[in-house]
N, C-alpha and C positions, 0 to 999 in steps of 0.2 A: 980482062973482060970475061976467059972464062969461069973466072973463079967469083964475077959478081953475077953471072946468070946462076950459075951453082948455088947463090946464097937464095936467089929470088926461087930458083924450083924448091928448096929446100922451106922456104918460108910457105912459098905455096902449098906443098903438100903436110906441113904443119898444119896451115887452116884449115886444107879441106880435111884431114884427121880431126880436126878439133868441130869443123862442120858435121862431119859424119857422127860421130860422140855424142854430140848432141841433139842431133836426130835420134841417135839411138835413145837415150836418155828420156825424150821426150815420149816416144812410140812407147819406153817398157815403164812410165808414168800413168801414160793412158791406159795401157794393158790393167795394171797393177789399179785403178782407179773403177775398173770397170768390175775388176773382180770385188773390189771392197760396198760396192754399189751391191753388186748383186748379195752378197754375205747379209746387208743391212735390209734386201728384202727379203731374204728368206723366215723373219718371224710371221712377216704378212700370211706367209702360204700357211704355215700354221694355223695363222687366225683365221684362215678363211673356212673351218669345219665348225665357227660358233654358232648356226645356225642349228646343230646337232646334240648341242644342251641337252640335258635329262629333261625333255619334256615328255617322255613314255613314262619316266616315275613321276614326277609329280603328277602325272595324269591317273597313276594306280590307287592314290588314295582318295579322288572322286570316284571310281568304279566302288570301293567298297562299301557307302553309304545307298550306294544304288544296289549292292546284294542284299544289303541287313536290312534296306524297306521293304523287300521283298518277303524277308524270312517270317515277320504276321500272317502274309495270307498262308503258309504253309502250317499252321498252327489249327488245332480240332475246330470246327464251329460249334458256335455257343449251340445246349440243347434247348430245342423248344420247348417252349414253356406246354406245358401238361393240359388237357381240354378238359373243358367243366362243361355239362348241357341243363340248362336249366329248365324245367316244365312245370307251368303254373296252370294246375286243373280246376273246371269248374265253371269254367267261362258261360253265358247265356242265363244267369240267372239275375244275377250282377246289374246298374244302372251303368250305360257306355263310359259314363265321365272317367269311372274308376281303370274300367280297361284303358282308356284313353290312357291315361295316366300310370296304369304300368307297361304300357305297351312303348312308352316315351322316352324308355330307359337306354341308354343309347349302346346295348350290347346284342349282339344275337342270339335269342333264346327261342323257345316253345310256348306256344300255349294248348290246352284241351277243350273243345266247346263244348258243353252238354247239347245232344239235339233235344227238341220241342220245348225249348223254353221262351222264356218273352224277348231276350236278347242275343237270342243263338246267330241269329244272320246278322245282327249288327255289332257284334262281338268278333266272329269270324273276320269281316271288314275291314272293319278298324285294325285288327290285328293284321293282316293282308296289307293293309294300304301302310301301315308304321312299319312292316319289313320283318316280322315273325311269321316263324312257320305252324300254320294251322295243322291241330288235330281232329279226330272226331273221338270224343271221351265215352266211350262206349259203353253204357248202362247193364250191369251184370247183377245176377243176385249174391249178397251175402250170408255168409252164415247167421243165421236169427231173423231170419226174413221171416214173418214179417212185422218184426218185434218193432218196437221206439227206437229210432235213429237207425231204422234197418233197412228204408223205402229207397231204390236206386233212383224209382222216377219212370216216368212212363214209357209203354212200350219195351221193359227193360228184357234182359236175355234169362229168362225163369229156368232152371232144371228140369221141371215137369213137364217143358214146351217139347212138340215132336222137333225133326229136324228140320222137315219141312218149314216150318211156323219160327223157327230160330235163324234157319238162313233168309228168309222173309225179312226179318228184323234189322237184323243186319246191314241188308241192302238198304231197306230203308233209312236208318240212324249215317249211313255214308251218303247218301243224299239230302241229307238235311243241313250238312254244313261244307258253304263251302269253302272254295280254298285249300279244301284238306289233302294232305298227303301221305298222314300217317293215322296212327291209331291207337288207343291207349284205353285199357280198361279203369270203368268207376266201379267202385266196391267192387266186388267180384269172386269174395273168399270162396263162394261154394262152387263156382263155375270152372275157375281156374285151376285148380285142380283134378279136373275132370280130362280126359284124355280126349272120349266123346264128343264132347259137346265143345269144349277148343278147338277139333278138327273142322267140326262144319264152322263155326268164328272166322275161322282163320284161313280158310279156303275161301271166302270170302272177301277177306282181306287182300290174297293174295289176285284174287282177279281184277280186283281194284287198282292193281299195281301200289299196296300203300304198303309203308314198314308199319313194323309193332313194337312198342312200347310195352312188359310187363311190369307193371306196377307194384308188383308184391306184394296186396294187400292179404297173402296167405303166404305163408313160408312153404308149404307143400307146391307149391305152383309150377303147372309142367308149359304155362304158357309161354315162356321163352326157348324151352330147347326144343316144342317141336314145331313156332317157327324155326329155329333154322329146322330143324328135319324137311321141311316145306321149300325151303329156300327163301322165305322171307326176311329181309334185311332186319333186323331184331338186337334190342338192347333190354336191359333191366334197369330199374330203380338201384340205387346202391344205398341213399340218406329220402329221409322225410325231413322238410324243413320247419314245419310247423305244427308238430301234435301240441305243439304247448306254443301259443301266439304271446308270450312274455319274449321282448327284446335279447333277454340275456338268453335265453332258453336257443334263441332260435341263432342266436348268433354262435351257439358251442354247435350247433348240428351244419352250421356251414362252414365251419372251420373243421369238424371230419370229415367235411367234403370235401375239401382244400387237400387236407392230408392225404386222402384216400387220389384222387388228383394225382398228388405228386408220385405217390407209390405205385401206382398202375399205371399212371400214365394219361387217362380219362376217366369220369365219375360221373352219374346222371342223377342229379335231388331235383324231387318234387317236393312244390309247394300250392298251395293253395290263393285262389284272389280274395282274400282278406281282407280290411286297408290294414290293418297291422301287419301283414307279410308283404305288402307293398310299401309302405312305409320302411320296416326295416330291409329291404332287396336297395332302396333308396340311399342308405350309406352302407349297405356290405360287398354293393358291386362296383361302384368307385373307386374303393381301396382294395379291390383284390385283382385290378387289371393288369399289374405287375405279376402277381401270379400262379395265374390262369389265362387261358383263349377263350373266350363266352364263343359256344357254337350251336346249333342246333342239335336238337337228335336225332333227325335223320344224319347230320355227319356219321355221328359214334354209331348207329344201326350198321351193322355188318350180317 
């Protein structure tokens, strides 16, 4: 008997060894199971920083197209184009149609009015109301006065007048046109070069608040430097567009005008109201808006 309870504890404690084992067995499966799980999510953790893609580089070669549009504005600006001032003398003798008609021109230019003529005030107007800036063309004596083709026209500014009777004049010929802002002498070879008799002119001028235009009709002529000597805002003639009213003639003097433009930088040509220098101003100032700036001459008066 005791040697079958001896086999019975001996089998007993076979199984619970063999029980225990395989508990154990089981526990270091799950262990070992848990570790190979975790192994198998460790690529995850890795992927989890693809949010952090090279989206800063490929972002740097849009910024560069947004430097280089920038890099034009930092380039010279174009220079402007060079000022032309155009002055068509003579005005008031003329029938209006013709002014009408150069005055139509769709650039900014000058005109001169003679006083006391039959068209002076409706000359003036017309020019006013079409967006040109009025002169008073101021009536002087020339050399050869008072030979054929030598008469300024009346009331004009004579040598032999006192000064009294010259500043009179003066006043007068500024009140006869109006609109006016500046001034410009007709004929004038003997006067203009007078020191004299330009002082009382131009003192006159000057209380009027107008600028001055010299015209050069003498090469000796002290009327532009001693406006400014005065402080009057003052320009000169540079080209005549019409001593010769031939097409071709008049289109070679507006094309030194153009040059002389580009090379200084602004040019003042006179021309006369013609219909032949309104007729050609009708295709020479179309094709030259590219360039030149059509301004007045009060602009270019300094």
């Amino acid at each position: 008997m005791a040697r079958g309870r001896g086999k019975r504890t001996s089998t007993l404690a076979l199984a619970g060894w063999a029980v225990l084992m395989l508990a154990l067995g089981l526990g270091a499966g799950l262990v070992l199971g848990q570790q190979g799980c975790g192994r198998r999510e460790a690529p995850a953790k890795r992927e989890a920083p693809e949010p952090k893609k090279p989206e800063k580089k490929s972002a740097e070669p849009k910024a560069k197209p947004s430097s280089e549009a920038v890099r034009p504005q930092s380039l010279e600006p174009e220079r402007p184009l060079p000022r032309l001032a155009l002055v068509i003398d003579d005005l008031g003798y003329v029938q209006p149609e013709l002014v009408t008609r150069l005055c139509s021109l769709p650039v900014p230019f000058s005109v001169a009015v003679l006083p006391y003529q039959e068209f002076t005030r409706d000359s003036a107007d017309i020019a006013h109301r079409l967006g040109k800036e009025v002169m008073l063309h101021l009536p002087m004596e020339p050399i050869g006065y008072p030979g054929p083709g030598r008469d300024p026209g009346p009331n004009a500014i004579l040598y032999n007048l006192s000064e009294t009777e010259v500043r009179r004049r003066v006043r007068m010929a500024l009140d006869e046109i109006p609109h006016r802002t500046g001034v410009n002498n007709h004929m004038g070879s003997r006067i203009t070069p007078d020191r004299t008799r330009m002082g009382w002119v131009l003192q006159e001028v000057k209380a009027r608040k107008c600028f001055f235009v010299d015209s050069r009709t003498e090469k000796d002529s002290v009327a532009f430097a001693m406006a400014e000597q005065l402080g009057i805002p003052a320009v000169e003639r540079r080209v005549f567009l019409d001593d010769d009213k031939a097409f071709p003639e008049m289109e070679k003097q507006w094309e030194r005008a153009l040059k002389l433009a580009e090379k200084d930088g602004s040019v003042l040509i006179i021309g006369h109201i013609y219909p032949e220098t309104v007729e050609a101003l009708e295709k020479l100032v179309p094709r030259s808006k590219a360039q030149v700036r059509f301004v007045k001459a009060g602009e270019l008066a300094r």
